[in-house]
N, CA, C and O atoms as CSV, one atom per row, in Angstrom:
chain,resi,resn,atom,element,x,y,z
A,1,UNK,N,N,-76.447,38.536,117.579
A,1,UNK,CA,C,-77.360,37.418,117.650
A,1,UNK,C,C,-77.954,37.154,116.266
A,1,UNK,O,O,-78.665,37.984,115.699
A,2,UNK,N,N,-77.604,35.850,115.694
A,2,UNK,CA,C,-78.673,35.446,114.513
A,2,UNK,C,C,-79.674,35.722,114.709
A,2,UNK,O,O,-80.122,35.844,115.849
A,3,UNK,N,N,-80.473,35.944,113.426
A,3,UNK,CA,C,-81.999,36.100,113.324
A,3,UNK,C,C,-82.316,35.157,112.665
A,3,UNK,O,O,-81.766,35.073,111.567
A,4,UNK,N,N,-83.294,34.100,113.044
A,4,UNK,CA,C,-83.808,32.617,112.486
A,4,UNK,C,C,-84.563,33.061,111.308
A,4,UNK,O,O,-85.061,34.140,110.987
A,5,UNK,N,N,-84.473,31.496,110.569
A,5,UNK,CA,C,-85.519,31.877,108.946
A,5,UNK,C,C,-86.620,31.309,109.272
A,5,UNK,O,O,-87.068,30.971,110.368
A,6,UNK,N,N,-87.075,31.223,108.077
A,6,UNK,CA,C,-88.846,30.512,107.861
A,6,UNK,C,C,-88.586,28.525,108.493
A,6,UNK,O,O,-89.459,27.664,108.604
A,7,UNK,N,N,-87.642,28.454,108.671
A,7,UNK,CA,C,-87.660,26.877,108.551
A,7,UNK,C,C,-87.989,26.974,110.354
A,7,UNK,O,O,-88.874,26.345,110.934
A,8,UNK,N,N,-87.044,27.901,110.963
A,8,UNK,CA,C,-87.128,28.190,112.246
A,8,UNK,C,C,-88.725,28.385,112.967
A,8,UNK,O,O,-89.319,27.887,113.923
A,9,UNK,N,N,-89.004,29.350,111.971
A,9,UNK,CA,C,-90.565,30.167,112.929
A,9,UNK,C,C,-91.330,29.061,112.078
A,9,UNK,O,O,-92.273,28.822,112.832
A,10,UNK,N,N,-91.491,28.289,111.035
A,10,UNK,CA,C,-92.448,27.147,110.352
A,10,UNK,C,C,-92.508,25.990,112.032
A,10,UNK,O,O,-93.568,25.775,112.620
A,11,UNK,N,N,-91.419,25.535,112.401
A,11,UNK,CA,C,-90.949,24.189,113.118
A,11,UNK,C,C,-91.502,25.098,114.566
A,11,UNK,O,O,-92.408,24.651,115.270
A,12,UNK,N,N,-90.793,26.440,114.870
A,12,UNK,CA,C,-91.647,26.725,116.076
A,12,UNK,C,C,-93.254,26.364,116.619
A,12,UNK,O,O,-93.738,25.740,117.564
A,13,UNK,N,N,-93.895,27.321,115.164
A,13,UNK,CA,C,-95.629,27.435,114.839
A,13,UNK,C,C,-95.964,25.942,115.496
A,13,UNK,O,O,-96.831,25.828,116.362
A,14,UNK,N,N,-95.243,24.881,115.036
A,14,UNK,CA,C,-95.754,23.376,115.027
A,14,UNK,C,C,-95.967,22.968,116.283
A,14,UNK,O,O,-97.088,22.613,116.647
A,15,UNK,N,N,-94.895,22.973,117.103
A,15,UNK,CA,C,-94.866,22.909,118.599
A,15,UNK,C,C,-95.094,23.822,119.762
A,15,UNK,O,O,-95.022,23.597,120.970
A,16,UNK,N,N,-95.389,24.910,119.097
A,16,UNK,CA,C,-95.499,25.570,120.370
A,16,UNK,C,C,-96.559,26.588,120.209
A,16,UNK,O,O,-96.293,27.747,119.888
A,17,UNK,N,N,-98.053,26.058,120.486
A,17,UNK,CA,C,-98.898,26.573,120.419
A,17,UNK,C,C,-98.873,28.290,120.600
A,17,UNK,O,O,-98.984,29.110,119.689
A,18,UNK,N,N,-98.674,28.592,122.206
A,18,UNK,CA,C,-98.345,29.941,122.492
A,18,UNK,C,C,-97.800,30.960,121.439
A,18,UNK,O,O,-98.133,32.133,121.278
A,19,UNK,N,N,-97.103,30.396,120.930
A,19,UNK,CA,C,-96.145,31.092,119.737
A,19,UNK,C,C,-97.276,31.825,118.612
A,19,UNK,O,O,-97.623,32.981,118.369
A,20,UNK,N,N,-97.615,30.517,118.110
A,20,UNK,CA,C,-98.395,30.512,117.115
A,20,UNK,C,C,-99.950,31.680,117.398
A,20,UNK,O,O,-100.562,32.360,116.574
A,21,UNK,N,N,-100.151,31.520,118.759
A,21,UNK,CA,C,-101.008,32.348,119.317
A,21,UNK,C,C,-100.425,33.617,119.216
A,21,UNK,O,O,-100.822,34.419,118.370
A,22,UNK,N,N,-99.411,33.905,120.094
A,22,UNK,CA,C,-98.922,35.267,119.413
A,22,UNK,C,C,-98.897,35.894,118.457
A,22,UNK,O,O,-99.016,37.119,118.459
A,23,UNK,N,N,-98.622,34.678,116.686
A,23,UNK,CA,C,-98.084,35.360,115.835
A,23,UNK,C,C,-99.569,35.565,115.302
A,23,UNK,O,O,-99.639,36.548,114.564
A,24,UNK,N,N,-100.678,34.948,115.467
A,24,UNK,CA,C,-101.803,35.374,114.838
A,24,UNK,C,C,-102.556,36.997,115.853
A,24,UNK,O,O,-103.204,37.936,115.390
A,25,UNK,N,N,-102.248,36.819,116.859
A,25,UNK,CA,C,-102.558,37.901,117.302
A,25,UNK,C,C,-101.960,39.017,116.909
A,25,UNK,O,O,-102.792,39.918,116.805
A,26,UNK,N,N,-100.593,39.446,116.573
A,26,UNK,CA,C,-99.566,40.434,116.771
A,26,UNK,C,C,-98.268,40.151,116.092
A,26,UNK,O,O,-97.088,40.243,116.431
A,27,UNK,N,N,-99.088,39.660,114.690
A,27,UNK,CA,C,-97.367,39.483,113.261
A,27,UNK,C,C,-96.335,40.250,113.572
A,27,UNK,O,O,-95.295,39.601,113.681
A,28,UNK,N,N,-96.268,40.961,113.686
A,28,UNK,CA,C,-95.526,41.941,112.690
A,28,UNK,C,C,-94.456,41.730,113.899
A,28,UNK,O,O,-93.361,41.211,113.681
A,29,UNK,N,N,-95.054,42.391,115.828
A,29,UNK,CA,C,-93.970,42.032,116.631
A,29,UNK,C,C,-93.052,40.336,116.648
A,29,UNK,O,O,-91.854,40.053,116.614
A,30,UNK,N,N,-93.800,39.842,116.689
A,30,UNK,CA,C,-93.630,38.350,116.735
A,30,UNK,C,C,-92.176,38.167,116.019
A,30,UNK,O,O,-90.995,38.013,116.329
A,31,UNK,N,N,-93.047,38.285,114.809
A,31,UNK,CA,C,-91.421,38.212,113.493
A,31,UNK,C,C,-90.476,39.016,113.481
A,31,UNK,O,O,-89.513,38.905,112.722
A,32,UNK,N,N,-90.627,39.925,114.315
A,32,UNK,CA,C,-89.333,40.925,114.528
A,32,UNK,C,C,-88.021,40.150,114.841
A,32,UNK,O,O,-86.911,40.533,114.473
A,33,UNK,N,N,-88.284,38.918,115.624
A,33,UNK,CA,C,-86.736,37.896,115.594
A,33,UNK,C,C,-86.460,36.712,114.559
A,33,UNK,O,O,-85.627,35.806,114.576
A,34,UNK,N,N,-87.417,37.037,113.693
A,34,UNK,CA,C,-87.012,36.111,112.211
A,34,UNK,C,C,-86.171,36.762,111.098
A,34,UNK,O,O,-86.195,37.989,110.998
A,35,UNK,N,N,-85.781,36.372,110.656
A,35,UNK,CA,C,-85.167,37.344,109.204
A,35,UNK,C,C,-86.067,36.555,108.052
A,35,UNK,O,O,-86.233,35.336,108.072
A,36,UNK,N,N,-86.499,37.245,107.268
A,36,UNK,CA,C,-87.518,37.097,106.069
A,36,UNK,C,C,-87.414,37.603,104.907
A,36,UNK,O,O,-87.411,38.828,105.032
A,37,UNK,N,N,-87.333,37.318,103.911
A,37,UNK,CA,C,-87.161,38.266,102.530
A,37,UNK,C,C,-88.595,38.148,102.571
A,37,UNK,O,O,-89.343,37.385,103.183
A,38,UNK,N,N,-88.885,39.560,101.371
A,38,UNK,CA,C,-90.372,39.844,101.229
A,38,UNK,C,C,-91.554,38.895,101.035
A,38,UNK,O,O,-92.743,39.125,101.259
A,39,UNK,N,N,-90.891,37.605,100.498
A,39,UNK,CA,C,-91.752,36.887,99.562
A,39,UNK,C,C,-92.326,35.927,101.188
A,39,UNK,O,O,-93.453,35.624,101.579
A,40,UNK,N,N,-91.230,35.742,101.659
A,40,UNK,CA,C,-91.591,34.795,102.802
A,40,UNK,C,C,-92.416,35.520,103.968
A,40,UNK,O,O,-93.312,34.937,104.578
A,41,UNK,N,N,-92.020,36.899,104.235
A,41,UNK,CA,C,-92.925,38.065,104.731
A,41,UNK,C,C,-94.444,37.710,104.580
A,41,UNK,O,O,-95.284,37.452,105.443
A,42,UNK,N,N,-94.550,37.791,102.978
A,42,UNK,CA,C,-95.692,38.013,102.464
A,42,UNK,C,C,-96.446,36.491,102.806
A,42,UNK,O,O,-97.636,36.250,103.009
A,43,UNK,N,N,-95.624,35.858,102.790
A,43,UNK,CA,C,-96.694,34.814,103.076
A,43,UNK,C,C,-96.847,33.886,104.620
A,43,UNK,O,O,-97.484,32.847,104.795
A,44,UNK,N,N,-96.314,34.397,105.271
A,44,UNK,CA,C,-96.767,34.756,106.512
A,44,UNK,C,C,-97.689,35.021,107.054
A,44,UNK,O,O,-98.312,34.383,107.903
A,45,UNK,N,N,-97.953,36.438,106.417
A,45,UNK,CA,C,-98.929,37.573,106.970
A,45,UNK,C,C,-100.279,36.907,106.462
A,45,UNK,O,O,-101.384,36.882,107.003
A,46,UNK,N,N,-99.773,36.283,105.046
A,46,UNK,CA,C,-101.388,35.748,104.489
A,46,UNK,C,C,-102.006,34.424,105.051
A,46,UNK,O,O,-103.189,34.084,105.066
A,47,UNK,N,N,-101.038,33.849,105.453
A,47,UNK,CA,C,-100.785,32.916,106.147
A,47,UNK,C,C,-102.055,33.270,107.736
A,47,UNK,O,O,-102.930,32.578,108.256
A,48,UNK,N,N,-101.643,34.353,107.954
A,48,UNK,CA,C,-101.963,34.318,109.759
A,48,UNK,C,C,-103.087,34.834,109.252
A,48,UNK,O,O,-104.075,34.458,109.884
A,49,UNK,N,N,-103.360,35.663,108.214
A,49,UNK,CA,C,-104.941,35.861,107.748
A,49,UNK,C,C,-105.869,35.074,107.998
A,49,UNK,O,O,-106.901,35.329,108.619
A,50,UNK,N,N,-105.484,33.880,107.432
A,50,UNK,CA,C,-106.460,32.689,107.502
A,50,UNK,C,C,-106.854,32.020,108.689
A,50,UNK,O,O,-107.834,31.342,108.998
A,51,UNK,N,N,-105.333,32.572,109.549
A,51,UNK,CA,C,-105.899,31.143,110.967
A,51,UNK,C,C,-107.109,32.030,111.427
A,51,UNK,O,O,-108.044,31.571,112.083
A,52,UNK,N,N,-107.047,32.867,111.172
A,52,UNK,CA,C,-107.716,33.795,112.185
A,52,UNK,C,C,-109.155,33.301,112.176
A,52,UNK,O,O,-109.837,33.711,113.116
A,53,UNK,N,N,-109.777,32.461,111.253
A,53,UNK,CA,C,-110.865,31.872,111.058
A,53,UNK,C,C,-111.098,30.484,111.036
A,53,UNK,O,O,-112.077,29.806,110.724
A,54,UNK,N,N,-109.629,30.145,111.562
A,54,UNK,CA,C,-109.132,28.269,111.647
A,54,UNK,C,C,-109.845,28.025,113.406
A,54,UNK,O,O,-109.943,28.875,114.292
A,55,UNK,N,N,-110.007,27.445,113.418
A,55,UNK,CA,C,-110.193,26.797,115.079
A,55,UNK,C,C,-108.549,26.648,115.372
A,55,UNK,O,O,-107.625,26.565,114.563
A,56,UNK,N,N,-108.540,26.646,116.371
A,56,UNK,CA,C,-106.869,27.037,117.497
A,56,UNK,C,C,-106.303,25.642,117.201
A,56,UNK,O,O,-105.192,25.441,116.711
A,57,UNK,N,N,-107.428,24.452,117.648
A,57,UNK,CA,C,-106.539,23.387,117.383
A,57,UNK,C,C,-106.010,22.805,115.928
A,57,UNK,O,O,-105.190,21.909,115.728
A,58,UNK,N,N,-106.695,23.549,115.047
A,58,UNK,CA,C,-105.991,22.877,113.839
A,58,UNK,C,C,-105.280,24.499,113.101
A,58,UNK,O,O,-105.178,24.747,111.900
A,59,UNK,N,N,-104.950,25.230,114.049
A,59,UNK,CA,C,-103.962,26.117,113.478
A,59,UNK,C,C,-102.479,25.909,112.772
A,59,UNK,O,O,-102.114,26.551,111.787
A,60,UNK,N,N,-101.723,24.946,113.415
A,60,UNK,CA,C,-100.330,24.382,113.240
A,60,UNK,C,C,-100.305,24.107,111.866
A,60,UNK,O,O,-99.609,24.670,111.021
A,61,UNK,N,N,-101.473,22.796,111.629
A,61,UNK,CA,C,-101.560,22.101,110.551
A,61,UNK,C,C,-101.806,22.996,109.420
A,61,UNK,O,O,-101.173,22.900,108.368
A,62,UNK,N,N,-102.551,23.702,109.589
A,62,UNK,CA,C,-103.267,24.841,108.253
A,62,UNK,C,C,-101.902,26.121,108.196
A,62,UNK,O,O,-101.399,26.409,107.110
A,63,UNK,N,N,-101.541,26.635,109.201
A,63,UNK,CA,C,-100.228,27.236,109.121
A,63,UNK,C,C,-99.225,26.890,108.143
A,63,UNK,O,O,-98.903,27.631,107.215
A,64,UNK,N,N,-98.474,25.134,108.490
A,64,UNK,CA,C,-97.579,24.739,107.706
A,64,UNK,C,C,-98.374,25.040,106.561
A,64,UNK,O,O,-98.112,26.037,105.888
A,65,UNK,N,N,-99.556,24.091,106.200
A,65,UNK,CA,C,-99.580,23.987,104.593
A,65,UNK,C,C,-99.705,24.919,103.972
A,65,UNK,O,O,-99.183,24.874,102.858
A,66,UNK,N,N,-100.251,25.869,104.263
A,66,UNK,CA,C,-100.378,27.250,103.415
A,66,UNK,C,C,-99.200,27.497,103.407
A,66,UNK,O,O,-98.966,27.773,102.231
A,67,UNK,N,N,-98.271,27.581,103.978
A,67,UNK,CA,C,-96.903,28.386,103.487
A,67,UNK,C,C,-95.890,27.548,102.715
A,67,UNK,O,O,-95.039,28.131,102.042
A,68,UNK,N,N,-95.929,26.189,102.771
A,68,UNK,CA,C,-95.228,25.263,102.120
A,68,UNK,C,C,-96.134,25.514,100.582
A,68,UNK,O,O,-95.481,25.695,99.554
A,69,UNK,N,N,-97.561,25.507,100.539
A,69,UNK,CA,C,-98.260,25.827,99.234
A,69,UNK,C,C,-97.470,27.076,98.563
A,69,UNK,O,O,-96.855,27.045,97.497
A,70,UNK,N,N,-97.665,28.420,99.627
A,70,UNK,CA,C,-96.975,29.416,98.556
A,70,UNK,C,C,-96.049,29.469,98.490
A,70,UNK,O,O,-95.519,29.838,97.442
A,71,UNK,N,N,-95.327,29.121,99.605
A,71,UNK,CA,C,-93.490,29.003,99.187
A,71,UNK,C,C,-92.807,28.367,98.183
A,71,UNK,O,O,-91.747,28.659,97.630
A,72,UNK,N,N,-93.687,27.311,98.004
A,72,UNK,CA,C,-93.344,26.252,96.760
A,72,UNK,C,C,-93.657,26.701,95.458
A,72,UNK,O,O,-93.528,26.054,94.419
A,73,UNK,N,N,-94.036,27.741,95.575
A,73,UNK,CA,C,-94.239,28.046,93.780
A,73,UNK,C,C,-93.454,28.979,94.032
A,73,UNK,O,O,-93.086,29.736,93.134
């Protein structure tokens, strides 16, 4: 079975709230069916840092941009 990338679990986060609930609760299981090099790892994790202090409904939105911010450099 493939293991999906960042474009996969980015487009999930967007639509499917539950998900996104999971991955801020419990990273590390969550992403166990993504494949990630470190860098994208890393910004993930820093990533779910933050929602954790986002309100639920604007999690998606603050999700994408932070990782499109660090991914892009």
């Amino acid at each position: 079975m493939r293991k999906q990338g960042i474009q996969e679990l980015v487009g999930r986060a967007m639509v499917d709230p539950d998900f996104l609930d999971s991955l801020v609760r419990a990273p590390e299981p969550t992403l166990v069916e993504y494949e990630l090099d470190d860098t994208e790892r890393a910004a993930v994790l820093q990533a779910v840092t933050r929602l954790r202090a986002t309100p639920s409904t604007q999690r998606a939105g603050a999700f994408r941009s932070t990782l499109v911010r660090r991914l892009a450099t």
